[in-house]
N, C-alpha and C positions, 0 to 999 in steps of 0.2 A: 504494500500500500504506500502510494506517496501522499506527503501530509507537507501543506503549507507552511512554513515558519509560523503563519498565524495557528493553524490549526496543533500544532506541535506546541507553543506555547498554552494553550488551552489545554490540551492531557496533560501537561505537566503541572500545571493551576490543578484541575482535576484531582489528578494523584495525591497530591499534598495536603489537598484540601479534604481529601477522604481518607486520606490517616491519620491527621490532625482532629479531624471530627470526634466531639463528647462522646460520642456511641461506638468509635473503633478504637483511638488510642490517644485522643489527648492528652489526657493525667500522666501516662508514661512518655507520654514525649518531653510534658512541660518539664518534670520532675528532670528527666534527662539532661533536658540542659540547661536548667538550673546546677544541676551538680557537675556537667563538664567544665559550666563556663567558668564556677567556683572553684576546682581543683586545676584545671587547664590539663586534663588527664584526657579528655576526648569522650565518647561515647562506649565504646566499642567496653570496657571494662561495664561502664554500667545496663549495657541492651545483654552481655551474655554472661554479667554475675561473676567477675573473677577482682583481682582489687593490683596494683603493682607491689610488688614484693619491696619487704619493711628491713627486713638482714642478711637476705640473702639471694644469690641470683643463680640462674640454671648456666651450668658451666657445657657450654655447646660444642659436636666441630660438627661441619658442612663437607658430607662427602659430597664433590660434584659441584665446581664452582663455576658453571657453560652460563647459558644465557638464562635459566631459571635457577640454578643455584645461586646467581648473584642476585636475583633480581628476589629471593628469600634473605638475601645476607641484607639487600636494599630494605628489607617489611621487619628487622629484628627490632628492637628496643633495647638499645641500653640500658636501661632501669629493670630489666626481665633478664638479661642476658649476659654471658661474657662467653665469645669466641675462644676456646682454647687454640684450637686448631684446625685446617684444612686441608682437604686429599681431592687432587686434580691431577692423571697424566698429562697434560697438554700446558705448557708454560704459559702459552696465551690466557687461559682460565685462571691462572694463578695471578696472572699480571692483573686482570679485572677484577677478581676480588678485591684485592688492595686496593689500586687504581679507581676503579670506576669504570664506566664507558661513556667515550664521550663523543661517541658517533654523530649522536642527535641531541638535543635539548629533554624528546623523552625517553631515551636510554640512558643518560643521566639523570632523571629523575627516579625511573626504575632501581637501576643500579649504579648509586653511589659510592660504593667500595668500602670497607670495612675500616678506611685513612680517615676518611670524611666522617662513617659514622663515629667512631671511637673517638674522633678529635686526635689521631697521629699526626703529624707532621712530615713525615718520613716512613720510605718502605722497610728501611733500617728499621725503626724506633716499633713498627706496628707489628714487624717480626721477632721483635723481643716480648711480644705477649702473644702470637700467635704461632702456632712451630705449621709448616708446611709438609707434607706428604704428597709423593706419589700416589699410590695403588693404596686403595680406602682400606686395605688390610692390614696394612702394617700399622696406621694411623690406629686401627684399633686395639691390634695387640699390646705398643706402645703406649695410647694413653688410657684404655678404658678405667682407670682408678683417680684419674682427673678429671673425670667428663661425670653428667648426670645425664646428657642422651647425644644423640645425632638426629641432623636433616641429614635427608638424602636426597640428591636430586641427580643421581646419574644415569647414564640411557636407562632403557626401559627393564632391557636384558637384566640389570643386573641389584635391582631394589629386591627383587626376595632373596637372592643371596648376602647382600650388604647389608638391611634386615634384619637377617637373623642371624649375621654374625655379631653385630653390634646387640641383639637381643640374648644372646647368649652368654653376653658378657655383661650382662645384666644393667645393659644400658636402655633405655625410651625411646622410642624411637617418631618422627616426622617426617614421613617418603612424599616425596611430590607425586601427585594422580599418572599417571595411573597404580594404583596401589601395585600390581605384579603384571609381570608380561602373558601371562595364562593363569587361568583360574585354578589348577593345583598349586601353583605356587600362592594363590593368594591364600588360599587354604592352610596351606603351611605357615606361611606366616602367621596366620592367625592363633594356628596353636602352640608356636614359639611364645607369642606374646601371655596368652594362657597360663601354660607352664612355666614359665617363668616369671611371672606377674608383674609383667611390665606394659608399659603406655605404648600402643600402636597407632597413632594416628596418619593419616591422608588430606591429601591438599587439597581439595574440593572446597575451595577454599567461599562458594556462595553460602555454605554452613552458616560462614561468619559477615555474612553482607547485610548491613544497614538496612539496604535498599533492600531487597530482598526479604528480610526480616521483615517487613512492613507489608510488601506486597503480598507473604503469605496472612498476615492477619486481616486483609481484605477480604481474603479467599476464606477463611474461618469464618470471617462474620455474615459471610452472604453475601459482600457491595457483587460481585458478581454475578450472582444466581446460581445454575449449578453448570459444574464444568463438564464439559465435553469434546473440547478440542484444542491442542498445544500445537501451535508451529514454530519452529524453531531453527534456524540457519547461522551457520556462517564461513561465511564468502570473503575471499580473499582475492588479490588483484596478480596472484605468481603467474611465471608464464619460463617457458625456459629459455636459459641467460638472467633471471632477475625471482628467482628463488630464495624467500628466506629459511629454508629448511635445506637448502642445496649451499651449505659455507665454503666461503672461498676455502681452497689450501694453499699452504706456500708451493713455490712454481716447484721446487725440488721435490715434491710427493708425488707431483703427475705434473711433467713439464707440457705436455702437449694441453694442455684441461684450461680452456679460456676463460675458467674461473678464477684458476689458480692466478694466472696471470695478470689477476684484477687488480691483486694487493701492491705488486710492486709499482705497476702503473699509477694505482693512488696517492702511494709514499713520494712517488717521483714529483707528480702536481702539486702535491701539499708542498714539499720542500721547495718548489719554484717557487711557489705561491708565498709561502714564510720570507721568502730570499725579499722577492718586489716591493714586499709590505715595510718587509724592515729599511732596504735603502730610501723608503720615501720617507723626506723630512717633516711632510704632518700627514697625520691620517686623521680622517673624520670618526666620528662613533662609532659606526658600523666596522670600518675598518680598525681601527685598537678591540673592537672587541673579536673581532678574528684574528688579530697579531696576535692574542693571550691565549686563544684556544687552538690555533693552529700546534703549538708544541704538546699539547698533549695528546691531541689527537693522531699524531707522526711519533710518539712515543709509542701508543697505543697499536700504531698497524706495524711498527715493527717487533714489538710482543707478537703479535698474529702472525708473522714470518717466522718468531723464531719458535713456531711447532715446526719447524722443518726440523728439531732438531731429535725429536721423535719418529723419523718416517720409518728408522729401521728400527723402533721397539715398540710400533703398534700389535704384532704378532707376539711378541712376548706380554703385552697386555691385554691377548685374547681375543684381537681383534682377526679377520679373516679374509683374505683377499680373496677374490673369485672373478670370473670369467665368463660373460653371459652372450651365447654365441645368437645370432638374431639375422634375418635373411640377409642383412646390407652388411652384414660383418660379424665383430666382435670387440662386445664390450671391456674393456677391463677395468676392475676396480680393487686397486692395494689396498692393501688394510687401513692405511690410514683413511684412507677415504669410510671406509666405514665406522671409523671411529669421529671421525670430525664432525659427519652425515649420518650418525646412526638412525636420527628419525626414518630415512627414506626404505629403509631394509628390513623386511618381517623378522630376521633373528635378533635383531637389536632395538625395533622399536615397532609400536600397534596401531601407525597412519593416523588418517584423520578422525575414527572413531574414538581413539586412546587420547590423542594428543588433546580435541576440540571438541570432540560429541559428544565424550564423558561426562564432559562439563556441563552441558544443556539437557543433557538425561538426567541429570544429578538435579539440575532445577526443575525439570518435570516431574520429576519423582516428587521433590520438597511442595512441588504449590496439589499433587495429585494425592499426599498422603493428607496436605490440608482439608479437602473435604472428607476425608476417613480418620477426622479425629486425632490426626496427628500420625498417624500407622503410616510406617513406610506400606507402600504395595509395590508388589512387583510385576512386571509386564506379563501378557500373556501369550504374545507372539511377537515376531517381525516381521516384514518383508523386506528386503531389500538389495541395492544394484550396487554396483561399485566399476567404474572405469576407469581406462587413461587416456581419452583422446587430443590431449595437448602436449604429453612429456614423456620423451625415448626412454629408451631402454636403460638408462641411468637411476634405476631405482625398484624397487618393488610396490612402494604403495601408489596406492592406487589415487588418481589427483579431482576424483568426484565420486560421492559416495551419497546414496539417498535411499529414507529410511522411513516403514509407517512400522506403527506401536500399537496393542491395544490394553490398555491396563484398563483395572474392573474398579468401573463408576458404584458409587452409592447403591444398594441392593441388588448388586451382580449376584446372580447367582446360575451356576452352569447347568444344575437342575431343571432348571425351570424354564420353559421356553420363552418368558417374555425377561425372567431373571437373568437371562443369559445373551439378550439384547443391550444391558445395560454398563456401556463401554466406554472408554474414555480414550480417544484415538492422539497420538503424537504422531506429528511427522515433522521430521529432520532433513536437512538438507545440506551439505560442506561441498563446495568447489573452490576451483581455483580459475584462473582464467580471469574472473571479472571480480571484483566486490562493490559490486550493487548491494545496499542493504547493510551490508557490514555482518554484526552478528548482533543475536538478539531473541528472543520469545515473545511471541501475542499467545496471550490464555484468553480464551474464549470462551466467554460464562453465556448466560440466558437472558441476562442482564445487562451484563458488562462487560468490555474489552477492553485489557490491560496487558501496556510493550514496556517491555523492561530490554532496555536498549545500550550495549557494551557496559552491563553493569555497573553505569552512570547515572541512569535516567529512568521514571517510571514514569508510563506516560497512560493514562484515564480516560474511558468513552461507556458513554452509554449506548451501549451496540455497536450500531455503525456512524453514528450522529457526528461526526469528528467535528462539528461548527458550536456544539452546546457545551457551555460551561454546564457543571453539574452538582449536583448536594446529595449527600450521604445524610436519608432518612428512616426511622423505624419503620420496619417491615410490620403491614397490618394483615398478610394474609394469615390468616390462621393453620392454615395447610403446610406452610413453610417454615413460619416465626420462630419455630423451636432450633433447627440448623441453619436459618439463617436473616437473624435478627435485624438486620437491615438490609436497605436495598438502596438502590441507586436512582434519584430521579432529576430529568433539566431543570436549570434555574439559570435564568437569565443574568443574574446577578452570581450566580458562583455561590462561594464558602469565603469568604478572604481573612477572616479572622482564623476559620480552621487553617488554610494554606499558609499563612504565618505562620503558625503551631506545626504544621508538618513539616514546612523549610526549614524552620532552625531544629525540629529531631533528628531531619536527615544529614546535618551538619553541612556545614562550608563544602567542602572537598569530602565526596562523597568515595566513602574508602571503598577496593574492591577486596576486604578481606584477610589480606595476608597478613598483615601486622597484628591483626585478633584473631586469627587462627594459630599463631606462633603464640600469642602472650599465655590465649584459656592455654595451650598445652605447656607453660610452663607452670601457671598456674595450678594444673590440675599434680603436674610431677611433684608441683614441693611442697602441696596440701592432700597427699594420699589421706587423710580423714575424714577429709569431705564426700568420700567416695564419687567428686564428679569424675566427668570421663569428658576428652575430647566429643566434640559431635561426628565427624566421621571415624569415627570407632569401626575397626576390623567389620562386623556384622555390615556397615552402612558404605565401607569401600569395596567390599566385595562385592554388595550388589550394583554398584555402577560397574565394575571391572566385568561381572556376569554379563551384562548389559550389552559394555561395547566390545566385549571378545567376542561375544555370540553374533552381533551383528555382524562383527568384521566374517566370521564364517558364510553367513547369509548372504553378505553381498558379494562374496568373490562367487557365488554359486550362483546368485540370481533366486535364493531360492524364502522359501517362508520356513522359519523355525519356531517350534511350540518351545516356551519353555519350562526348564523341570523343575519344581518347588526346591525339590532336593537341590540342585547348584548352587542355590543363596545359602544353604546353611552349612556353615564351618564347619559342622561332626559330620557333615555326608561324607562319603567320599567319590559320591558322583559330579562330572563336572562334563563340562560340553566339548569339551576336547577327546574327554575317555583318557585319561590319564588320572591314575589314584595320586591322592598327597603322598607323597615318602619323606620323610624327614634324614632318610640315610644318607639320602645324598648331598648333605649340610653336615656329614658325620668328618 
């Protein structure tokens, strides 16, 4: 759907102004920030109940410091946290963690580097509190008696092995999603955690979204009516030569790979570019603020060059080269290439359903158990396609993939032939090629249509009306009233006392999560009395992981999969692969 500037500020009016309303969440919102703006602590402590630590902090390392491992070291808090140490084969990753990235203005926002956040001065000074590691196993032989847990954010391959060595050594653990690369592994992991009675948590990180958190309280109260239909996409503009899941390598791993060849060619402009700026005798604004950022950013891509210095010990860190022979020839790809590029490869990593889908089934799931009371539910089939008709033979995943769901609406029942009508359909859609749209969710109620939009933005309609401001009123059918108290009706005049009340709940800068999915799980580790638990707990990553392993099966197949109650639950040991958990092979 395209939506006016005008019409776009109006759902956004809308949204605010129906979770600000007396009848869904104003007393929690006002109370909220009343106590951020008094503490200057934020929200996120007070919407998920955790407080920042008064003597002591969770002494952390970060196996995996690539573009989500930093961009977790970017969401830590110092007042929660102290970095002991980090484990990154690739010097480039090592460089960023400290460093920063300073590509773009929001890849520095993302990823600040662990200099910036701690307040170092020096990569000297921030390596005398931090020790570095290679291979995330020696990192933990060496310090697990310093550490209280790990993140993990390395390829996909290797989180239920890193995991449960880290859980073995009776450390906590925080894996970025996809929680395991196949659902026996995720299985395992779970009963690692189990048995040895420690914190599992996964990065699905909408658990902990503001925004998000509000939008399912809509869904509980009714403003929508009842749900029946989730779309959910996202689209991206890759195309090949300008791949951000295809990383450049230095020219020495693959000299022929006109990727490879990017990096030097950049360093070369930059440095011209540094050279012209500096012989001129003034520069204007624009220009001194490029003469300042040009050095670090030419620091920055010759860290990226020197992974050349790894090209002959990516096989001794398990990585695999291979040879994919195709009518017009044959491909070849050295290990490092699948170490750099492990997203594009089914052994190392689970394409666009693992990477981006997870994500948005993970929010289907959160607003679909909202009308069942809060109850996770789980799907009851798929369908779905998966191609590649834009990108060579340089990769295994597949660069479009689309997807329908049918999870059980309010008195499904399979008994029953009209019980058995009652469904709640999703469908999904990830390409590449274009991004039109971007990425984002419309839930579609009876009532109401509500887009929660790059988990920024929630945007409010009643139906289809996208021109009506609207007001959140008690629900007087008597039919309904009991699940869903209110409802949604036009007002020409809007809410604007509620939309106050919901703009300042949702805060300034509206977080997507990380930062308070990191605190509650430190949180939760150094208050074991409270018995909380992270919210994507083992039981709630595995069913996203069920989710999009099985889809990914479906679409390479083309085919429709039932699925089996048994796969969501940890003590099964059926899983949709047909592969049993074994824990021996962790022995």
């Amino acid at each position: 759907m395209h939506l006016t500037p005008e019409q776009q500020a109006i759902g956004k009016e809308n949204f605010r102004a129906a979770i600000g309303n007396k009848l869904v969440n104003r007393d929690f919102l006002q109370k909220g920030t009343e106590q951020g703006l008094a503490s200057g602590k934020g929200l996120g402590a007070y919407y998920f109940g955790y407080e920042k630590p008064i003597d002591k902090k969770v002494r952390v390392a970060v196996l995996g410091t690539g573009d989500e491992g930093s961009v977790l070291i970017g969401a830590l808090n110092p007042d929660f946290f102290d970095v002991v140490a980090i484990a990154d084969v690739r010097p480039y990753n090592v460089y960023r963690a400290f460093h920063g990235d300073y590509y773009s203005p929001t890849a520095i926002k993302l990823r600040p580097g662990l200099m910036k956040l701690f307040g170092w001065e020096t990569e000297e000074e921030a390596r005398e509190h931090v020790k570095v590691y290679g291979p995330y196993e020696k990192l933990i032989e060496d310090e697990k008696d310093n550490l209280d847990g790990v993140i993990i954010a390395l390829p996909l391959h290797l989180h239920a092995p890193a995991a449960i060595a880290a859980m073995k050594a009776g450390l906590h653990v925080l894996t970025e999603k996809l929680m395991g690369h196949s659902v026996h592994e995720c299985k395992e992991m779970a009963r690692v955690a189990l048995d040895k009675k420690v914190l599992l948590a996964t990065g699905h990180q909408r658990h902990y979204s503001i925004l998000y958190h509000n939008a399912v309280d809509l869904i509980e109260k009714g403003v929508l009516g009842d749900l029946h239909y989730i779309r959910a996409q996202w689209h991206r503009n890759n195309l090949p030569g300008s791949d951000s899941w295809q990383n450049p390598m230095p020219e020495k791993a693959k000299p022929k790979d006109k990727q490879a060849k990017r990096l030097g060619k950049d360093l070369e402009s930059w440095e011209k570019r540094l050279a012209v700026l500096a012989a001129k005798p003034k520069r204007n604004a624009d220009e001194e603020a490029e003469f300042k950022l040009l050095p670090k950013k030419i620091a920055q891509k010759k860290a990226q060059i020197s992974d050349e210095e790894i090209v002959g010990k990516a096989k001794v860190y398990g990585y695999e080269s291979r040879k994919i022979e195709f009518d017009g020839g044959e491909y070849d790809r050295p290990a490092i290439e699948e170490l750099i590029r492990w997203r594009l490869w089914d052994r190392t990593g689970g394409g666009l359903m693992a990477e981006l889908g997870s994500h948005q089934l993970d929010a289907a799931s959160i607003f679909i158990a909202a009308v069942h009371g809060g109850k996770k539910q789980y799907p009851l089939n798929v369908s779905a396609a998966a191609g590649r008709p834009l990108f060579p033979v340089d990769r295994d995943v597949d660069d479009h993939v689309y997807c329908l769901f049918e999870y059980p609406a309010p008195g499904y029942d399979p008994d029953d032939p009209e019980g058995a009508k009652k469904k709640i359909t999703v469908a999904y859609a990830s390409i590449n090629g274009n991004g039109f749209g971007g990425y984002g969710e419309t839930v579609f109620g009876t009532k109401g249509t509500m887009l929660l939009e790059t988990e920024k933005d929630g945007l409010l309609f009643l139906g289809s009306k996208v021109d009506d401001k609207t007001r959140v009123v008690e629900n007087k059918d008597k039919e309904t009233k009991d699940h869903q108290p209110c409802t949604l009706v036009a007002d020409a005049k809007g809410d604007p006392i509620s939309a106050a009340v919901g703009t300042q709940g949702l805060g300034t800068d509206i977080s997507r999560g990380y930062t308070e999915e990191l605190e509650h799980w430190a949180w939760c580790i150094l208050h074991p009395e409270s018995k909380n638990l992270p919210h994507c707990r083992p039981e709630v990553a595995l069913a996203d992981a069920v989710i999009a392993l099985t889809t990914n099966q479906a679409a390479r197949d083309g085919s429709r999969i039932e699925f089996d109650p048994d796969w969501f639950k940890v003590e099964s040991n059926k899983t949709p692969e047909n592969i049993e958990p074994d824990l021996s092979r962790y022995a």
